[in-house]
VEXNU-796035 format. One line per 2 residues: for each residue x, y, z of N, C-alpha, C. Coordinates in Angstrom, 1 decimal, padded with zeros to 4 digits. Layout:
X,Y,Z,X,Y,Z,X,Y,Z | ...
***
This chain:
049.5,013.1,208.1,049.8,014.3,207.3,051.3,014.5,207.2 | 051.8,014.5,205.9,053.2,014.9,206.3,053.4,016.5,205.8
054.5,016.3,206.4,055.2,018.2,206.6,056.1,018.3,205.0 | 055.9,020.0,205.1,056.3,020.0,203.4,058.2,020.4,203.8
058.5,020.3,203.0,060.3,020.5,202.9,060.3,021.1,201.3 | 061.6,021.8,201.5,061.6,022.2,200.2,062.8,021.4,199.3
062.9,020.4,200.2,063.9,019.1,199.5,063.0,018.3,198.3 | 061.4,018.2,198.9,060.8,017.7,198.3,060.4,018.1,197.1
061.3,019.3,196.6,060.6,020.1,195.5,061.2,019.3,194.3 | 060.6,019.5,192.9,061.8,018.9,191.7,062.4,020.1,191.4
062.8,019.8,190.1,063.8,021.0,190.0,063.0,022.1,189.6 | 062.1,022.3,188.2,061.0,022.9,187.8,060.5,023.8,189.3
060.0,023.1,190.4,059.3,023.4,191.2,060.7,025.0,191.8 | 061.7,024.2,192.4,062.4,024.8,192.5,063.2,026.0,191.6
063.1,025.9,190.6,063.7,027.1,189.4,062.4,027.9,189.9 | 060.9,027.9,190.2,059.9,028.6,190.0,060.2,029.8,191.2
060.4,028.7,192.3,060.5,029.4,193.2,061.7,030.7,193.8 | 062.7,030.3,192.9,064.4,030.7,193.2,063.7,032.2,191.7
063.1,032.4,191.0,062.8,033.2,190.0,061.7,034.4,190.4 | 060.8,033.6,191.4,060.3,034.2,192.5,060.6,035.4,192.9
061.5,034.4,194.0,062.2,035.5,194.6,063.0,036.7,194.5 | 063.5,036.1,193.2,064.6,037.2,192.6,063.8,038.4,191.8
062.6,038.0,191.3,061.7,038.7,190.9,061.4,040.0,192.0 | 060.7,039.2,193.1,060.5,039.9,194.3,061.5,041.0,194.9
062.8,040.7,194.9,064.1,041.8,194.8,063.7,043.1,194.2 | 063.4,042.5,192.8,063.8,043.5,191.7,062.3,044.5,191.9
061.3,043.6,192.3,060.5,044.8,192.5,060.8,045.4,194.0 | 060.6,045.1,194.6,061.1,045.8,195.9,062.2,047.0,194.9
063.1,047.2,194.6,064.5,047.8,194.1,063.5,048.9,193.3 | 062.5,048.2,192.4,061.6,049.7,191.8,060.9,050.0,192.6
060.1,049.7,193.5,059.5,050.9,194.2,060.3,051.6,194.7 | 061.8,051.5,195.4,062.6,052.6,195.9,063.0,053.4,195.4
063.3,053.0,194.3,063.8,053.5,192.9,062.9,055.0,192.6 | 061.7,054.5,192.3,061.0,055.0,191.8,060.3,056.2,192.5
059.5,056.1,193.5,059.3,056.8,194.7,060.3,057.7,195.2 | 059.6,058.9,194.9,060.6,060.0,195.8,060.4,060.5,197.1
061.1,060.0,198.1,060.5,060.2,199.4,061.1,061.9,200.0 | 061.5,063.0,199.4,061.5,063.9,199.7,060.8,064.8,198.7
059.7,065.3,199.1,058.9,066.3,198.0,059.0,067.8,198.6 | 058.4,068.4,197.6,058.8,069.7,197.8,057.3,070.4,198.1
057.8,071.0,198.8,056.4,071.8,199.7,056.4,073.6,199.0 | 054.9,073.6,198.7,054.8,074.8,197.8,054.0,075.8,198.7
054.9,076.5,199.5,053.8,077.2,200.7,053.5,078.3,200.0 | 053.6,078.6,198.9,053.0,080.1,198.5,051.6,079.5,198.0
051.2,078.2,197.8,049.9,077.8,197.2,048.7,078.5,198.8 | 049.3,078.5,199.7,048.1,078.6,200.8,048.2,079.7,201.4
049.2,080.9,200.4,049.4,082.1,201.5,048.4,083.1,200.7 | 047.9,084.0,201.5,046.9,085.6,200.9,047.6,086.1,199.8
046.7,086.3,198.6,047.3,086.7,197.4,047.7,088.7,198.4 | 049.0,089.3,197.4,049.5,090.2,198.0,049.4,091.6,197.0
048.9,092.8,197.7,048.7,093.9,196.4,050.4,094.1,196.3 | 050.9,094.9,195.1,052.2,095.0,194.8,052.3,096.4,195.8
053.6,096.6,196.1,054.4,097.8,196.7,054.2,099.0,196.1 | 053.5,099.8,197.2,053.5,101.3,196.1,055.1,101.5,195.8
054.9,101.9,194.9,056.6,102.3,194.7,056.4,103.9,193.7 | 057.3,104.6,193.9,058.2,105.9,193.5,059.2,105.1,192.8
058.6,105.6,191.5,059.1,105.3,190.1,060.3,106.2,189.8 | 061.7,106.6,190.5,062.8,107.4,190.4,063.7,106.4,189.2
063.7,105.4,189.1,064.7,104.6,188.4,063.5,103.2,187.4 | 064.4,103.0,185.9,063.3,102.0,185.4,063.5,100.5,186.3
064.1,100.2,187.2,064.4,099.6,187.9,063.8,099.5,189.4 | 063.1,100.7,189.9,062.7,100.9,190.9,061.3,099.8,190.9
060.4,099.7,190.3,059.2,099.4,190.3,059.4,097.9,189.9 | 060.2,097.6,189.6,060.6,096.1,189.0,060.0,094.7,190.3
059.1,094.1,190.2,058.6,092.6,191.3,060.2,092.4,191.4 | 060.8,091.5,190.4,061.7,091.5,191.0,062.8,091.8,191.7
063.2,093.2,191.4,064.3,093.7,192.1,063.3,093.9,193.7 | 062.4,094.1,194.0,061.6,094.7,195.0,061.5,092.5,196.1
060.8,091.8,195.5,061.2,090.5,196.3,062.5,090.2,196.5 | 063.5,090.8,195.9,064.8,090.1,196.5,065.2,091.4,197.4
064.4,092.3,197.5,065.3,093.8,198.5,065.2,093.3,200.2 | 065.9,093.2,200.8,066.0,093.3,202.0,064.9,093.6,203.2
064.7,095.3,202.6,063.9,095.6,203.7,062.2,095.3,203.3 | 062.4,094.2,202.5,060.9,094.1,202.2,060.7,092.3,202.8
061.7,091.9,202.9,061.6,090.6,203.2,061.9,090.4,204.5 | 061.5,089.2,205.0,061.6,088.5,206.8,061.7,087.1,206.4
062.9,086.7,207.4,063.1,085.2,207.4,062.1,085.1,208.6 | 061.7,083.4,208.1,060.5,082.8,208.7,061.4,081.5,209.5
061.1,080.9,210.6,061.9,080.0,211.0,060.9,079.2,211.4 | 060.8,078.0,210.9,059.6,077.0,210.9,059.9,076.1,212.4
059.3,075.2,212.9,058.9,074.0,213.8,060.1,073.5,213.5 | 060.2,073.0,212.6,061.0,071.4,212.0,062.6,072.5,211.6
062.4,073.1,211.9,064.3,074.5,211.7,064.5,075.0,210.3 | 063.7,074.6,209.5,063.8,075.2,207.9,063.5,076.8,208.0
064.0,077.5,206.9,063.8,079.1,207.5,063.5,079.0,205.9 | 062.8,080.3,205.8,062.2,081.0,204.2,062.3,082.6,204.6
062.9,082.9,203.7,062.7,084.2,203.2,061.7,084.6,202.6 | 060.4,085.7,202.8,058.9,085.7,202.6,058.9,087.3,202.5
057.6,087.8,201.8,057.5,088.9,202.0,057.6,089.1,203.7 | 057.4,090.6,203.8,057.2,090.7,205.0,055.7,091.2,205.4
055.0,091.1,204.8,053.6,091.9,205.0,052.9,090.3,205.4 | 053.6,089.3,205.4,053.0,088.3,206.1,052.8,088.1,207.4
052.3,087.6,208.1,051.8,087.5,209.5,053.0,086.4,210.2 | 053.7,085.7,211.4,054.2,084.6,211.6,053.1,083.5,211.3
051.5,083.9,211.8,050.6,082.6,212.1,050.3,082.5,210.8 | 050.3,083.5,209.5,049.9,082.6,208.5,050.8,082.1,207.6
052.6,082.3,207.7,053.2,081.4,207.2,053.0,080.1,207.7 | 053.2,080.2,209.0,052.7,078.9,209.9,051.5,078.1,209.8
050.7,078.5,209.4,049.2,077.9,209.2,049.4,077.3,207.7 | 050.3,078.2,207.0,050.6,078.0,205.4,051.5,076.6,205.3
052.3,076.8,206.2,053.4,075.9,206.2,053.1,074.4,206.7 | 052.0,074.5,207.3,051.5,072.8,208.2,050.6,072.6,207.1
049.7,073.3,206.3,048.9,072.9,204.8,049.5,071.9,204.2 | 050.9,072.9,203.7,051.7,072.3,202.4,052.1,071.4,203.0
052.9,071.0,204.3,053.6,070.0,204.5,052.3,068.6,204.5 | 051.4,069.0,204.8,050.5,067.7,204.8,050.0,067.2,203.2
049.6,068.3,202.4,050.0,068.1,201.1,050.9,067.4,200.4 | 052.2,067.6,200.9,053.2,067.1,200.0,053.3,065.3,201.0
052.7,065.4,202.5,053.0,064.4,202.9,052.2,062.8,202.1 | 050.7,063.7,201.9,049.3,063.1,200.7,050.0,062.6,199.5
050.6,063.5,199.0,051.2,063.2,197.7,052.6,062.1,197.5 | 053.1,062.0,198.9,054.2,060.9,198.8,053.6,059.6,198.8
052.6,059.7,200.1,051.6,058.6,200.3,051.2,058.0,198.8 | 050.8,059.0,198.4,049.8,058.1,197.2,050.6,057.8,195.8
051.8,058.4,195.8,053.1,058.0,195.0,053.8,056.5,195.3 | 053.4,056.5,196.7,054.2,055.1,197.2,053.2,054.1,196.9
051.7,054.5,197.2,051.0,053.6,197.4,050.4,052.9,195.5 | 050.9,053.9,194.9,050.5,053.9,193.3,052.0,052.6,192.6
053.5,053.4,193.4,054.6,052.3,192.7,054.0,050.9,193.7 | 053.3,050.9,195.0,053.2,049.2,195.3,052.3,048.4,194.7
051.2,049.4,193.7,050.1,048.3,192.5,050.8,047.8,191.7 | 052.0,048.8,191.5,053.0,048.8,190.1,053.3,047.8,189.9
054.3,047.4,191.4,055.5,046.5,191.4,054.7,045.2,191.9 | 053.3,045.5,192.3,052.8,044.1,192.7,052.3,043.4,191.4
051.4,044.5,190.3,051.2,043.3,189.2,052.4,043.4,188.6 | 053.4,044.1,188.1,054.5,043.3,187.7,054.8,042.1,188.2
055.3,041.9,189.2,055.6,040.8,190.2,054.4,039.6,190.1 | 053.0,039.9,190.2,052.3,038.6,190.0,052.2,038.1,188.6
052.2,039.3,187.5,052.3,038.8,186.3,053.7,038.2,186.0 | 054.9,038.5,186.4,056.1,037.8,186.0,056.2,036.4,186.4
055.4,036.3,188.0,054.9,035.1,188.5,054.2,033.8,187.1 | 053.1,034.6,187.4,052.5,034.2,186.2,052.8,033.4,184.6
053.8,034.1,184.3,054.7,034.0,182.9,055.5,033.0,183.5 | 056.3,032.7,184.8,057.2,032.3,184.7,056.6,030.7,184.5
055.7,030.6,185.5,054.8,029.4,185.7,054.4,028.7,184.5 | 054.0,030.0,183.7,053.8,029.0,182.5,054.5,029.1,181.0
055.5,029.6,181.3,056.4,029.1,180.4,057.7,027.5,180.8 | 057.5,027.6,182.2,057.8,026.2,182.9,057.1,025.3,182.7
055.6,025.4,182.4,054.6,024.8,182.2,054.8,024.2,180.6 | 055.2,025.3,180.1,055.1,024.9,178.3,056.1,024.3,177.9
057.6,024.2,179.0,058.9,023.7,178.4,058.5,022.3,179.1 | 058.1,022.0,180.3,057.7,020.7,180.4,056.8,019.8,179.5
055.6,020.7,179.0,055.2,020.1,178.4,055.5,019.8,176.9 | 056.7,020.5,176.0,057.0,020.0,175.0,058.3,019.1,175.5
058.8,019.1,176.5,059.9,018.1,176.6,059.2,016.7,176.7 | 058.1,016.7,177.5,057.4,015.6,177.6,057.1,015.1,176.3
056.5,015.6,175.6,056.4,015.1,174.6,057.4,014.5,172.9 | 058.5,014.7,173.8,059.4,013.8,173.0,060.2,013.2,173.5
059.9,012.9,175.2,060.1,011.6,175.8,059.5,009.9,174.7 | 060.2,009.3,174.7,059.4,008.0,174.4,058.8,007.2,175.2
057.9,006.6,175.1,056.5,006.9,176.3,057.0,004.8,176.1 | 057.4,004.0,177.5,057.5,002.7,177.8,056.2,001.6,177.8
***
């Protein structure tokens, strides 16, 4: 049995293989590319919907959601496990931003997963179909060169 070397290759064999590889680069370079490995976590999807603030209508401004979520005394900073902090109503509990907060993070961790795992079908049939093409367009330049060899 002899042992393979890649001396043994012709050139053909060799261009297939050097096209390969560089192929293989370039996809490797798009899944990184592509895939966004920081996602954004939507913790209001898992928190208790909230009745609005009685409010004393003294100003057209007094009653306003927004002026009232950005007021101070209605808000609590939340300080997570991992040290990220959110500013939240305050009529929230700690345990169910917390219970809210390990949801979404597993959520968005699902969602990376299957982002990653969706660019490596991507970049694999690109990569076997370029494979593919390259083979046989190697295949097709051999075979018309051959044929205007003059045959001894």
């Amino acid at each position: 049995m002899r042992n393979f070397s890649f001396s043994d290759l012709n050139g053909w064999q060799r261009l297939f293989v050097f096209l390969c590889l560089l192929s293989s680069a370039f996809a490797f370079a798009f899944v990184n590319a592509v895939v966004d490995h920081k996602t954004e976590v939507n913790i209001y999807e898992y928190l208790p919907e909230l009745s609005e603030y009685p409010c004393v209508k003294t100003s057209p401004y007094d009653c306003d959601p927004v002026i009232i979520a950005l007021d101070p005394k209605y808000r609590k900073q939340f300080v997570f496990k991992d040290g990220t902090t959110h500013w939240m109503d305050n009529r929230y509990t700690d345990q169910q931003v917390e219970e809210a907060q390990i949801k979404a993070s597993q959520k968005a961790e699902s969602n990376r997963v299957s982002s990653l795992i969706s660019a490596y079908k991507s970049a694999a049939f690109i990569l076997l179909s370029s494979w593919v093409a390259i083979y046989f367009i190697g295949f097709m330049i051999g075979w018309i060169r051959k044929g205007f060899t003059v045959m001894k």
